[in-house]
N, CA and C atoms as a LAMMPS dump frame, in Angstrom:
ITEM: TIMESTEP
0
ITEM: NUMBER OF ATOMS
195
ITEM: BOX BOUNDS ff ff ff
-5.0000000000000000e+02 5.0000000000000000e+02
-5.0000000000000000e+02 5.0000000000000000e+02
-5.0000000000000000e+02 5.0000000000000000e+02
ITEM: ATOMS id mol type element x y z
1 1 1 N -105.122 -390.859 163.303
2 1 2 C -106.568 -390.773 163.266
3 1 3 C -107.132 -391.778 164.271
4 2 1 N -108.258 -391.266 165.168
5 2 2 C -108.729 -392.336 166.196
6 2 3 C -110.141 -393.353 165.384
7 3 1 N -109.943 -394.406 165.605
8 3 2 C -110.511 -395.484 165.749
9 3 3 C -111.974 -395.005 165.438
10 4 1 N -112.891 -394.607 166.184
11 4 2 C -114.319 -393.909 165.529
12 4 3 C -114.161 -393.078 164.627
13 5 1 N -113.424 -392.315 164.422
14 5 2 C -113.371 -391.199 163.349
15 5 3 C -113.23 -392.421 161.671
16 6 1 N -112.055 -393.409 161.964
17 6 2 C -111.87 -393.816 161.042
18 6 3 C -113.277 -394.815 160.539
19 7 1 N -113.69 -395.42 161.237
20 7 2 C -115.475 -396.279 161.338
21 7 3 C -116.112 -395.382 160.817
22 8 1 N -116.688 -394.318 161.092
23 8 2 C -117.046 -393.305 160.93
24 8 3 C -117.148 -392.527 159.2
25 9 1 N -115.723 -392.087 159.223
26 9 2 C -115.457 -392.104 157.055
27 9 3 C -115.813 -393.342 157.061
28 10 1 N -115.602 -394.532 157.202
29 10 2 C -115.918 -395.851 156.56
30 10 3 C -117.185 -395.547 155.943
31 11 1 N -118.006 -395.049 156.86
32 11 2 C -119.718 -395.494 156.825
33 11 3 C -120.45 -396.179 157.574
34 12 1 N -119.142 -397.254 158.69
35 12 2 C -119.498 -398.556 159.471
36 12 3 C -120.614 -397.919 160.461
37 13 1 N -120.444 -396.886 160.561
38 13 2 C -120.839 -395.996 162.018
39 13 3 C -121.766 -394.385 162.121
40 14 1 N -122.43 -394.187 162.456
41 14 2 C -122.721 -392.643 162.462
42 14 3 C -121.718 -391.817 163.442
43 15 1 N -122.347 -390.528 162.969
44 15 2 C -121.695 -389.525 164.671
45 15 3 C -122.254 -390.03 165.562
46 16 1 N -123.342 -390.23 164.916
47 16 2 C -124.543 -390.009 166.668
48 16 3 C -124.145 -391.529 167.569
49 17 1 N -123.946 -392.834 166.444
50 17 2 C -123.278 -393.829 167.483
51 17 3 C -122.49 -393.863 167.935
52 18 1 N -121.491 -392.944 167.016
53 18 2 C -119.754 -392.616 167.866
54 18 3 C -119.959 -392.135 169.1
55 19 1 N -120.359 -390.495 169.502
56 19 2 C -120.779 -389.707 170.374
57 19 3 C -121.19 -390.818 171.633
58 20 1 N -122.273 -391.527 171.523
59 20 2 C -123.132 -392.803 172.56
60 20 3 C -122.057 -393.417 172.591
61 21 1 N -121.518 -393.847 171.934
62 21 2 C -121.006 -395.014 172.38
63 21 3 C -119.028 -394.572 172.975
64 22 1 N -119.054 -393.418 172.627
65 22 2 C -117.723 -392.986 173.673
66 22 3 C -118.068 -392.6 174.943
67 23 1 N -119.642 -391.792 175.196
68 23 2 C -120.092 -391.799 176.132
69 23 3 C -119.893 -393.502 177.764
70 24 1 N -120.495 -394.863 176.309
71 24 2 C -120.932 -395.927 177.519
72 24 3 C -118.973 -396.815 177.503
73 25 1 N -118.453 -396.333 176.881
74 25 2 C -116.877 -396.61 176.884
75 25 3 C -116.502 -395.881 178.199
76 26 1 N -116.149 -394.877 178.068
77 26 2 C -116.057 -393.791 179.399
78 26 3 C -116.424 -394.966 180.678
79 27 1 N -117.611 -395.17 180.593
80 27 2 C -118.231 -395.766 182.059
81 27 3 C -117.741 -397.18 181.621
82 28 1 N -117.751 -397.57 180.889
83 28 2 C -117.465 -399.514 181.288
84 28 3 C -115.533 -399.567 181.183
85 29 1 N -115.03 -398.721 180.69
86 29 2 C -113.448 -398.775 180.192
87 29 3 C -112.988 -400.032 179.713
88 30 1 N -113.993 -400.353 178.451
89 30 2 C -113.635 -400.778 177.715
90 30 3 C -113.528 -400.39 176.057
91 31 1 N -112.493 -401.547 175.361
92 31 2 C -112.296 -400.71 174.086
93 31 3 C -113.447 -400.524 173.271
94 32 1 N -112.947 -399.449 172.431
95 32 2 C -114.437 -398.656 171.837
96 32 3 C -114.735 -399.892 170.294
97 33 1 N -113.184 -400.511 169.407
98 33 2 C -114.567 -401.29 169.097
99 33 3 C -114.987 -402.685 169.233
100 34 1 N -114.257 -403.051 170.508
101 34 2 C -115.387 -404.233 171.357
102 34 3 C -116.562 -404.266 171.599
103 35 1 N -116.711 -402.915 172.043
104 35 2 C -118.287 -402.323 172.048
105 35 3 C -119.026 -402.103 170.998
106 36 1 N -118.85 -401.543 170.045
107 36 2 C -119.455 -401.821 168.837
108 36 3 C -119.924 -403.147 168.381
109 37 1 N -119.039 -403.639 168.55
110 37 2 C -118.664 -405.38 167.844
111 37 3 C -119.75 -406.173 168.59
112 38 1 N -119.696 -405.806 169.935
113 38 2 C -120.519 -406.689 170.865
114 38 3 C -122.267 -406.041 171.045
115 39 1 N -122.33 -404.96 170.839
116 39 2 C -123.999 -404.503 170.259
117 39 3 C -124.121 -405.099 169.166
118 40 1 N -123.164 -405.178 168.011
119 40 2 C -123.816 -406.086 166.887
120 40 3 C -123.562 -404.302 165.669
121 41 1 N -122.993 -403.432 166.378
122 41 2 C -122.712 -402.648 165.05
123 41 3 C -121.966 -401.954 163.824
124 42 1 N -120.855 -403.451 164.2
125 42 2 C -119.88 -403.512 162.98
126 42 3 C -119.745 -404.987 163.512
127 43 1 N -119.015 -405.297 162.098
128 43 2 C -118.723 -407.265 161.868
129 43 3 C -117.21 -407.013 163.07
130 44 1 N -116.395 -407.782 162.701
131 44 2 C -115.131 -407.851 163.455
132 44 3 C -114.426 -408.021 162.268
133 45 1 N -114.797 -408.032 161.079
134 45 2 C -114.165 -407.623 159.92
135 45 3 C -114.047 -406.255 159.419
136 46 1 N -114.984 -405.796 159.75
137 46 2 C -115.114 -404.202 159.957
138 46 3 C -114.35 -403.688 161.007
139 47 1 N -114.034 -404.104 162.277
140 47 2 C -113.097 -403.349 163.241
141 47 3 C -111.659 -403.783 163.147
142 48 1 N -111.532 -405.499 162.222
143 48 2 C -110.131 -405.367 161.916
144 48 3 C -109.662 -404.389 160.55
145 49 1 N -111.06 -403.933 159.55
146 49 2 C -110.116 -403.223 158.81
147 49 3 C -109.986 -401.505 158.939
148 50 1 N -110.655 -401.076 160.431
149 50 2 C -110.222 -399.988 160.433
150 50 3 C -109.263 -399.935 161.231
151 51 1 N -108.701 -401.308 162.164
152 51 2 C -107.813 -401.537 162.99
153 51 3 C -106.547 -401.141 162.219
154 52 1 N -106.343 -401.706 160.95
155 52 2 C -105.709 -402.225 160.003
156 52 3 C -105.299 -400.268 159.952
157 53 1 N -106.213 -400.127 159.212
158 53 2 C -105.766 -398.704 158.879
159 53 3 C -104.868 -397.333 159.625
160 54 1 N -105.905 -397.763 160.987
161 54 2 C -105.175 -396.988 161.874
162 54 3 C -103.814 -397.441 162.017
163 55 1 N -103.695 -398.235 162.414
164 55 2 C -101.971 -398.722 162.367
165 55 3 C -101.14 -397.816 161.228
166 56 1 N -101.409 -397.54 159.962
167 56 2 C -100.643 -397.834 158.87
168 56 3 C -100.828 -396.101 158.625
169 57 1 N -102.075 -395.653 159.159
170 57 2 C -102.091 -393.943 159.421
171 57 3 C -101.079 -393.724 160.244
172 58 1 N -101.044 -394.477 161.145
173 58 2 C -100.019 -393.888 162.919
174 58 3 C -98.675 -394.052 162.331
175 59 1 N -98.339 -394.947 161.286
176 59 2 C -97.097 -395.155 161.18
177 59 3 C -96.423 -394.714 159.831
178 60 1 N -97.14 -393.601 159.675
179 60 2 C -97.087 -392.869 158.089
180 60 3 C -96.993 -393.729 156.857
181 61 1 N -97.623 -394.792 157.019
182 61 2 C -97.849 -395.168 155.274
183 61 3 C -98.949 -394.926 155.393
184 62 1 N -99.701 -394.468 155.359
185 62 2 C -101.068 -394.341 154.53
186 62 3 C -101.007 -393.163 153.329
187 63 1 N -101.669 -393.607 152.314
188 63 2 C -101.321 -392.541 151.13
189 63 3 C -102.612 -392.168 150.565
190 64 1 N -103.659 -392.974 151.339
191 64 2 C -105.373 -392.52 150.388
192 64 3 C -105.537 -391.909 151.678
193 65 1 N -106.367 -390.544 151.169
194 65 2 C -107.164 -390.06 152.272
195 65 3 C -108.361 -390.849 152.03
C-alpha cells in the first residue's frame, strides 16, 4: 500500500490533499511525506506511523485491514 493511500484511511489526509500534493511532489522530487510534514499537514508522528505501517504491509505482517 503507498504512503498517501495509507494517510489517507488514517484520516491524516484528504483525496483532494493527496491528489495536490502528488501533483507539487512530481515538480519538487521530493518525498511525499516531507511535504506534508513541512506544510504543517500531518505531525511527524503521523508520517512515522504510517511509515511504520507501510513497512509491515510490504513485508506481509500486517493482519488489520
Amino acid at each position: 500500500m503507498k504512503l498517501g493511500q495509507i494517510l489517507v484511511r488514517q484520516g491524516a489526509i484528504s483525496v483532494s490533499e493527496l491528489e495536490k500534493k502528488l501533483h507539487t511532489q512530481a515538480q519538487q522530487m521530493k518525498p511525499l511525506g516531507r511535504l506534508f510534514v513541512s506544510e504543517g499537514h500531518i505531525t511527524t508522528t503521523q508520517l512515522d506511523t504510517a511509515l511504520q505501517e507501510q513497512y509491515w504491509r510490504n513485508h506481509g505482517y500486517w493482519v488489520i485491514n
